[in-house]
RODO-2510 file (C-alpha; in nm, 4 decimals, decimal comma):
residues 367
     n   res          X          Y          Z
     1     x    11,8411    11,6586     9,8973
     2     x    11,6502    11,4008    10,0574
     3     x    11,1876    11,4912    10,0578
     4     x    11,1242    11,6326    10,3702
     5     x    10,8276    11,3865    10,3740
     6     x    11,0928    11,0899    10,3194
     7     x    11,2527    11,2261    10,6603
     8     x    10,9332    11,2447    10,8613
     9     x    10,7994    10,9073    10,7245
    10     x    11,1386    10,7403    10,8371
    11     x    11,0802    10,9421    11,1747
    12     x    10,7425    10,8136    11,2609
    13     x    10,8356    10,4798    11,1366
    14     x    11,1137    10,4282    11,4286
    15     x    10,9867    10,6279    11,6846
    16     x    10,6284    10,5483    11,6584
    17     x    10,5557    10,1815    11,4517
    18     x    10,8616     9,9969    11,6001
    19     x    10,9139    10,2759    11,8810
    20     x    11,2833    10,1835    11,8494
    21     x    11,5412    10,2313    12,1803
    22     x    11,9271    10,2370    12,2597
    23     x    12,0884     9,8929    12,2142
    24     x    11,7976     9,7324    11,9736
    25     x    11,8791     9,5127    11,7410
    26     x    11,6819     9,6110    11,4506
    27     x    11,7272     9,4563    11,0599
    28     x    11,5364     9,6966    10,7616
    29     x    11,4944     9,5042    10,4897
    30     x    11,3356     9,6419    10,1511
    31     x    11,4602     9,6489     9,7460
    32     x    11,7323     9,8830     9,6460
    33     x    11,4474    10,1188     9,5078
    34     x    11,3602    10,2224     9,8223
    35     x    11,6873    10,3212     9,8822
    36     x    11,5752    10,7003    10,0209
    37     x    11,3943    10,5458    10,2830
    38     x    11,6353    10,2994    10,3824
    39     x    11,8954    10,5057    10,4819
    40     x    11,6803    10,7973    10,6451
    41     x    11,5417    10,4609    10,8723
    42     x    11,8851    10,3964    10,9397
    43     x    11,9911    10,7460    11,0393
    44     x    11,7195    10,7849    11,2347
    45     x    11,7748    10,4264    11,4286
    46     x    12,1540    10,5369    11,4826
    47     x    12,0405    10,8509    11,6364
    48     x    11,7733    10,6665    11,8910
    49     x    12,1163    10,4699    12,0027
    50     x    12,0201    10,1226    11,8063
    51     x    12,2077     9,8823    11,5716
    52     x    12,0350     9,8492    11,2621
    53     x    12,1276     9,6376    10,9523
    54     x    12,0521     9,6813    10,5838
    55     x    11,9100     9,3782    10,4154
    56     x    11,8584     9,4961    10,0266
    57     x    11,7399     9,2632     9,7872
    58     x    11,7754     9,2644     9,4266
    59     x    11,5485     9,2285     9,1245
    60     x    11,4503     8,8753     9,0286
    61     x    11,6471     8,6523     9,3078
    62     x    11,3143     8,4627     9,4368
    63     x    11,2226     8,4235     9,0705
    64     x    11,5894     8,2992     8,9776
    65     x    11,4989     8,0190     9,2985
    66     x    11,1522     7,9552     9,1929
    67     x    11,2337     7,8692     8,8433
    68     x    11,5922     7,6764     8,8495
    69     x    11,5862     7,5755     9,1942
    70     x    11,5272     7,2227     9,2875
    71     x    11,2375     7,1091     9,5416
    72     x    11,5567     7,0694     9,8390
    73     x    11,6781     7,4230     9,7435
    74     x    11,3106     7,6254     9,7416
    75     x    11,3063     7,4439    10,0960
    76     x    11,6789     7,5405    10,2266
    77     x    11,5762     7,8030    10,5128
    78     x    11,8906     8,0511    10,5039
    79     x    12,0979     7,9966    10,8766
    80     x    12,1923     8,3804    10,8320
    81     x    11,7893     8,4851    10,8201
    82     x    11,6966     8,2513    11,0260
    83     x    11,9595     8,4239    11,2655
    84     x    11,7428     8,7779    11,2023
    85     x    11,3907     8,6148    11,3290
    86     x    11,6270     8,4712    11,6301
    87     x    11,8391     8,7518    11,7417
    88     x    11,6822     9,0896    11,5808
    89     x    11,4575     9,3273    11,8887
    90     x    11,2275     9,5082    11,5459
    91     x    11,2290     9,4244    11,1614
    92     x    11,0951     9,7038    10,9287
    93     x    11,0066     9,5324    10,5638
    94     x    10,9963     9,8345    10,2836
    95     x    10,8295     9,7336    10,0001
    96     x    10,8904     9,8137     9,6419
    97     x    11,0256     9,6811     9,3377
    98     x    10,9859     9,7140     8,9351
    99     x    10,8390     9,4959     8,8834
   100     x    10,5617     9,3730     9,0978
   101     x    10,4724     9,0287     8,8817
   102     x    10,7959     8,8886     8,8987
   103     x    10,6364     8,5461     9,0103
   104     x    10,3097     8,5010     8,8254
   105     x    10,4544     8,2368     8,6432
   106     x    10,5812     8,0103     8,8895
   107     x    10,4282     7,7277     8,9502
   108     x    10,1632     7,7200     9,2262
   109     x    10,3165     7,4269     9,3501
   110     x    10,6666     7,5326     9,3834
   111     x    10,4829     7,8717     9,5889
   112     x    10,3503     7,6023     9,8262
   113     x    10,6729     7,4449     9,8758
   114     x    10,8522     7,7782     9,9445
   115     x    10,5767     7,9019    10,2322
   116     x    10,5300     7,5743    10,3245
   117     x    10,9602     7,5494    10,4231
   118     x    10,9155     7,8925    10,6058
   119     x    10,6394     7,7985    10,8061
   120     x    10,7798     7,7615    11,1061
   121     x    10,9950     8,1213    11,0799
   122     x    10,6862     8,2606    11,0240
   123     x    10,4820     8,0823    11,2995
   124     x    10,7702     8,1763    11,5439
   125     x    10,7717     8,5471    11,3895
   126     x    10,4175     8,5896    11,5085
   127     x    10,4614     8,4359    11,8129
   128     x    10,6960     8,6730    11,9292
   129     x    10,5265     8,9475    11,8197
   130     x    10,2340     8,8366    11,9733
   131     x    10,4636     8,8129    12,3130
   132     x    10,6061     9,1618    12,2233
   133     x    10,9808     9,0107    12,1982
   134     x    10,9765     9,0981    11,8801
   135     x    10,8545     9,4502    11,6786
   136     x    10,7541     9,4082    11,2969
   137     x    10,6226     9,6321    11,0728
   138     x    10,5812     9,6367    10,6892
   139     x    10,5268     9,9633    10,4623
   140     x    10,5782    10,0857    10,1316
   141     x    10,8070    10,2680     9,9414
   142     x    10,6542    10,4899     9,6388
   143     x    10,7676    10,2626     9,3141
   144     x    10,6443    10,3215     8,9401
   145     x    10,5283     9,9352     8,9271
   146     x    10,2835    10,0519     9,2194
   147     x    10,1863    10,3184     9,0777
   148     x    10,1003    10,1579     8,7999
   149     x     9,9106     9,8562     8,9406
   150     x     9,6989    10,1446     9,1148
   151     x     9,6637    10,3011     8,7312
   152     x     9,8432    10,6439     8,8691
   153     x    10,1274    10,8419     8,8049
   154     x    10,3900    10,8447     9,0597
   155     x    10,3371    11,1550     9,1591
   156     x    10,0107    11,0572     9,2185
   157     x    10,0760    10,7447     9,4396
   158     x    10,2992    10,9553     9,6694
   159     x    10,0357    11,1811     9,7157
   160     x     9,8624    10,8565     9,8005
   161     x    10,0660    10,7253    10,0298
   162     x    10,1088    11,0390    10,1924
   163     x     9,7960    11,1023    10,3001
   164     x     9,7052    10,7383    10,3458
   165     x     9,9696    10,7311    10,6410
   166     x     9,8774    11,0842    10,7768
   167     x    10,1918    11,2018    10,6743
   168     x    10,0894    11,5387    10,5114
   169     x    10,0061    11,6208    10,8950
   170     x    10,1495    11,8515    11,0651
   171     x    10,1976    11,6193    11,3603
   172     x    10,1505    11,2240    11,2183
   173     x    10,1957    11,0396    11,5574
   174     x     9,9108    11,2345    11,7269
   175     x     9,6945    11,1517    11,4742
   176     x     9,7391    10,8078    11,5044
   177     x     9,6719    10,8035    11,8802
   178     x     9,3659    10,9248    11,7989
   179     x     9,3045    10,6497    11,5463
   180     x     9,4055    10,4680    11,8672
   181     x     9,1712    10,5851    12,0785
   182     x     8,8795    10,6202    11,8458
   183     x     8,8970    10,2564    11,7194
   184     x     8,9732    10,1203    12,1302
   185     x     8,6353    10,2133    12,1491
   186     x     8,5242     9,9947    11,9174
   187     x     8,7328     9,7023    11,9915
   188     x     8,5754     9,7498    12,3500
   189     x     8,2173     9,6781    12,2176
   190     x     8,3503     9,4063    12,0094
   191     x     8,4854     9,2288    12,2694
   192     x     8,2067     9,2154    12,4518
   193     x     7,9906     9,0240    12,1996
   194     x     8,0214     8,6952    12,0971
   195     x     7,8473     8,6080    11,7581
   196     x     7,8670     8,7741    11,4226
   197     x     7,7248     8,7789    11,1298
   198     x     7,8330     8,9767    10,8130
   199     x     7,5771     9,0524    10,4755
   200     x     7,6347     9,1878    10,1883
   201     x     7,5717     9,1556     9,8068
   202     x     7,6286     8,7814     9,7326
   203     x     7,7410     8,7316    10,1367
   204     x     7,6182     8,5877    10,4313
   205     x     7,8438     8,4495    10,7082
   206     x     7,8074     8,3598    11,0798
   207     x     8,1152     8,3011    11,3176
   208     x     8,1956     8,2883    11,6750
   209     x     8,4457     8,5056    11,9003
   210     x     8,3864     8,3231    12,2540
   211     x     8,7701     8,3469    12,3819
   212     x     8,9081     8,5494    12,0933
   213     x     9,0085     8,9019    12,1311
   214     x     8,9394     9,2063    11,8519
   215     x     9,2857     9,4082    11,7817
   216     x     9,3268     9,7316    11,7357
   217     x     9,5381     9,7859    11,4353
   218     x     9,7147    10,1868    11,4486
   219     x    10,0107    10,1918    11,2941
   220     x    10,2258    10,0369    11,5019
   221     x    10,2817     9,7156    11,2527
   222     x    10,1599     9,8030    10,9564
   223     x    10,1885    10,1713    10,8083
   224     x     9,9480    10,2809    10,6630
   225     x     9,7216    10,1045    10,8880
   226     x     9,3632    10,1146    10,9655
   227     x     9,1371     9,8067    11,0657
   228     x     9,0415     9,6258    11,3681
   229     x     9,0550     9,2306    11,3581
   230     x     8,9861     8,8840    11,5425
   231     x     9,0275     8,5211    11,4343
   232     x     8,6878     8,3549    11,4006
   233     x     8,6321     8,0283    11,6570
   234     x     8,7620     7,7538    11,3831
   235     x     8,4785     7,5379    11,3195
   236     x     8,2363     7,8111    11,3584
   237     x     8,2500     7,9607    11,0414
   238     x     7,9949     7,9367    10,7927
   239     x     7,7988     8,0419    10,4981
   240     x     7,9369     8,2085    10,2083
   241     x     8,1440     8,5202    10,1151
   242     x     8,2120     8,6904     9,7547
   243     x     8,5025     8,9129     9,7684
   244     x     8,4470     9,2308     9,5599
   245     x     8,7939     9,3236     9,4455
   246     x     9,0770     9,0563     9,2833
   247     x     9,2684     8,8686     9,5795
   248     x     9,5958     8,8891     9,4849
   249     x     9,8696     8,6639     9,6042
   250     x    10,2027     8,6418     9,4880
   251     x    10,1691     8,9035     9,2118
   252     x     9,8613     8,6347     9,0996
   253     x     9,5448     8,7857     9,0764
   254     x     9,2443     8,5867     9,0969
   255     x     8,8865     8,7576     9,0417
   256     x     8,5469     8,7265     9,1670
   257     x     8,6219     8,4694     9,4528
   258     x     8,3000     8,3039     9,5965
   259     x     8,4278     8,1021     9,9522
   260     x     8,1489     7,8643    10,0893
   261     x     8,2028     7,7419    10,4180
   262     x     8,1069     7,4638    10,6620
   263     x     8,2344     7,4059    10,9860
   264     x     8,5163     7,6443    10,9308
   265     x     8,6441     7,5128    10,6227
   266     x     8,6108     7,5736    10,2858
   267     x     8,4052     7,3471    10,0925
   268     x     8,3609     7,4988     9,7794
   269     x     8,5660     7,7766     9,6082
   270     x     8,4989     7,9396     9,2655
   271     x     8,6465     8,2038     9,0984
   272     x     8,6457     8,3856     8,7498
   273     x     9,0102     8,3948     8,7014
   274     x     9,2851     8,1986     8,8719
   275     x     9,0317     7,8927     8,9664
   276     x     9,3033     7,6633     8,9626
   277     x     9,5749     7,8644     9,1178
   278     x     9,2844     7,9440     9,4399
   279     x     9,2402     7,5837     9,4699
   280     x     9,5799     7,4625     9,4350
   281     x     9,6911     7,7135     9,7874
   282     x     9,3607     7,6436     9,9495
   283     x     9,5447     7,2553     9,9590
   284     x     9,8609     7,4027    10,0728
   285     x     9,8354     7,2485    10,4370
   286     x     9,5762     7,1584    10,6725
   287     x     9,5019     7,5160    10,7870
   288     x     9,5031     7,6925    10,4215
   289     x     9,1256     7,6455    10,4053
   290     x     9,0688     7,7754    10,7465
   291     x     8,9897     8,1147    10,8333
   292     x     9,2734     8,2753    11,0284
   293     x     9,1285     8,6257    11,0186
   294     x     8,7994     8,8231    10,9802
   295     x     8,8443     9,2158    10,9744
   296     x     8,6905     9,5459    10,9361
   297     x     8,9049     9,7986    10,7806
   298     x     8,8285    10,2094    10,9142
   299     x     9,1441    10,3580    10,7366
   300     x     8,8870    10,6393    10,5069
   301     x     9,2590    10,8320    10,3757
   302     x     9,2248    10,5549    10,1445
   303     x     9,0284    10,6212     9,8997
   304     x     9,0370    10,3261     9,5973
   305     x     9,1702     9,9580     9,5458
   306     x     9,5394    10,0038     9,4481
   307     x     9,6164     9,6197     9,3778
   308     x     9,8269     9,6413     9,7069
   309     x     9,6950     9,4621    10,0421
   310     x     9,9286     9,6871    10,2638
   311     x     9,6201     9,9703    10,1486
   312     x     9,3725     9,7552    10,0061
   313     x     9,3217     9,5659    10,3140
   314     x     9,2011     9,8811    10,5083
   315     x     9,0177    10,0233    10,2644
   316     x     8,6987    10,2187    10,4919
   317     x     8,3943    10,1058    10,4500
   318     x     8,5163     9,7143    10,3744
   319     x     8,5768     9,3886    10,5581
   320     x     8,8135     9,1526    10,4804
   321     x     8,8751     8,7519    10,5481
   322     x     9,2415     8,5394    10,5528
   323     x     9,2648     8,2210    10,4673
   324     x     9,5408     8,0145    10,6436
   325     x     9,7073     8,1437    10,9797
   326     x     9,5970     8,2651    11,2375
   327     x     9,7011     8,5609    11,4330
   328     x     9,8560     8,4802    11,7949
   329     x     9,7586     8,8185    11,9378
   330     x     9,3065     8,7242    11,8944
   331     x     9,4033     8,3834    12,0798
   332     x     9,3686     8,2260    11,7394
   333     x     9,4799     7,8817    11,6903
   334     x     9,4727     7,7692    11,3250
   335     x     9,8055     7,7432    11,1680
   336     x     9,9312     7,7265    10,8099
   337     x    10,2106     7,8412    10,6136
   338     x     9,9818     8,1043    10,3911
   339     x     9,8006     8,3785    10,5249
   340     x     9,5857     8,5546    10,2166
   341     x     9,3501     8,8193    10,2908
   342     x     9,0847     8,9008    10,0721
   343     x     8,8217     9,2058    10,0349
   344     x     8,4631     9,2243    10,0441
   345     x     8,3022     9,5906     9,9915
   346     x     8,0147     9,7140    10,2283
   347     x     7,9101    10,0380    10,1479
   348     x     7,6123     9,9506     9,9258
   349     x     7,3951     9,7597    10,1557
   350     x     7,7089     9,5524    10,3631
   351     x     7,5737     9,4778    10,7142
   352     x     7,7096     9,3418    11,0798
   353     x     7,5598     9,2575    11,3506
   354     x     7,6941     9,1345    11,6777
   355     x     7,4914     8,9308    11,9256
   356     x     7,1620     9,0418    11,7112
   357     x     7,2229     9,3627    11,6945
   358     x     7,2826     9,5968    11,3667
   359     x     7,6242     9,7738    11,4751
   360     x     7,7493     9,8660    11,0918
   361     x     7,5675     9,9777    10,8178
   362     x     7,6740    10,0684    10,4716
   363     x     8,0156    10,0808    10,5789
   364     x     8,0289    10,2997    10,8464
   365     x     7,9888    10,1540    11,2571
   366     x     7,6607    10,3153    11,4127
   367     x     7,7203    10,2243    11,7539
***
């Protein structure tokens, strides 16, 4: 018999997130683990009236690539996925595996290659979901391996999740209007003001907004979700940043990053683990050493760093900073082929203020 909560989590997930309809085209994609959710997503499509597709992956098949692959092959772009981003109305991306360092040991270089060869899927991804031709949205199945890199049990992490997506609610999807509405608000003031600047322990960074729009992030693309977010002006980034949890990035974790910026670009980046690795995708392309997004998550369900960005990312009470692309939908206009977010806490002393004024303070908005 199938968790009751596995049923209503597929439920919200096509009605609400990708707010499926009759005749869409829609292509769920996860690891055989999440097999539970999988199917109830693809009941639940059939019964809306769409056509959906499962795309399971198996254990180890990027690391198989990564490691025996040669440079043309890591590049090849697959016509048959290539036909998803072209053809599909809504992708939902579950993830969960085993093993969630499958490709720690690849070479950094060979990781450039790959994004860099599916840069332009993923540049024409956004694009259309920017243009709403295109619905997208990414969760998380309850795995041991995620459990464990959040040092729970797996009871635990469902628990978690649960209540980090409002699904131990009686009624989910009304409480993420209200997340909705509550964080329009907010979005509303933000778009009104112009220039930033963010403090905390070890941070103190100035950017620009004129032209750029603040999102309102509710669950609609990612689930869990919980932040509001713009893309900076590019050149008008600067000062410096220390993130206070590891920025993890293909399964790599790198620790204690310090990002100094000029102009909107990185020019100096330090870190106590993974120096080289940071580096080595900060020279990626062009745009890797850009900032693509600036953010303020407001999801307070989640309580503690779980070693996952899907949660980590909206964390209440933190900010958080992408290097790489940026995000059609702000009227951002850096591209690159890697988009890494990293977190900054700001409840002990983190400030914002916008146009002057002190709008956030110890990691709650006072305006």
């Amino acid at each position: 018999m199938v968790d009751s909560r596995i049923s209503k989590f597929a439920k919200v997930l096509v009605n609400y997130s990708l707010r499926l309809k009759k005749d869409d085209f829609v292509v769920i994609e996860g690891n055989i683990l999440s097999e539970p959710l999988l199917k109830e997503v693809f009941k639940e499509a059939i019964q809306v009236g769409a056509h959906p597709f499962i795309n399971a992956n198996l254990e180890g098949i990027n690391e198989i690539m990564l490691k025996q692959g040669s440079d043309e092959q890591i590049s090849f772009v697959n016509p048959i996925e290539r036909a998803f981003y072209e053809n599909t109305q809504a992708i939902l991306t579950v993830q969960g595996s085993n093993n969630t360092k499958g490709l720690i040991n690849i070479d950094s270089q060979k990781l450039s290659l790959r994004a860099k060869s599916r840069n332009e899927l993923f540049m024409s991804m956004l694009n259309k979901m920017a243009s709403k031709e295109m619905k997208w949205c990414g969760t998380q199945f309850p795995t041991h391996s995620a459990a464990m890199d959040a040092n729970m049990s797996l009871w635990e992490y469902e628990e978690f999740l649960f209540e980090a997506c409002h699904l131990n609610s009686d009624d989910p999807v009304s409480e993420w209007k209200k997340i909705h509405d509550d964080q329009q608000k907010l979005v509303d003031i933000l778009n009104t003001r112009s220039h930033f600047e963010f403090k905390s322990k070890d941070t103190q960074l100035t950017f620009d907004t004129e032209g750029r729009n603040w999102v309102n992030c509710d669950g609609q693309v990612n689930f869990p979700d919980g932040e509001i977010f713009t893309s900076p002006v590019e050149n008008s980034v600067n000062g410096h940043i220390r993130f206070s949890y590891p920025a993890i990035h293909m399964g790599n974790e790198v620790e204690d990053v310090l990002l100094t910026f000029k102009d909107g670009k990185v020019v100096n980046a330090a870190a106590k683990k993974g120096e080289e690795f940071l580096k080595e995708i900060l020279k990626t392309d062009e745009g890797a050493s850009m900032v693509g997004e600036i953010a303020i998550g407001t999801n307070y369900n989640i309580k503690k760093f779980t070693k996952n960005i899907l949660f980590d990312e909206k964390l209440g009470g933190t900010i958080h900073l992408a290097i790489g692309a940026s995000l059609p939908e702000t009227g951002g206009l850096n591209q690159s082929a890697i988009h890494w977010d990293m977190i900054c806490d700001m409840k002990d002393g983190g400030e914002i203020y916008a146009d002057g004024e002190l709008i956030y303070r110890d990691g709650k908005f006072i305006i």
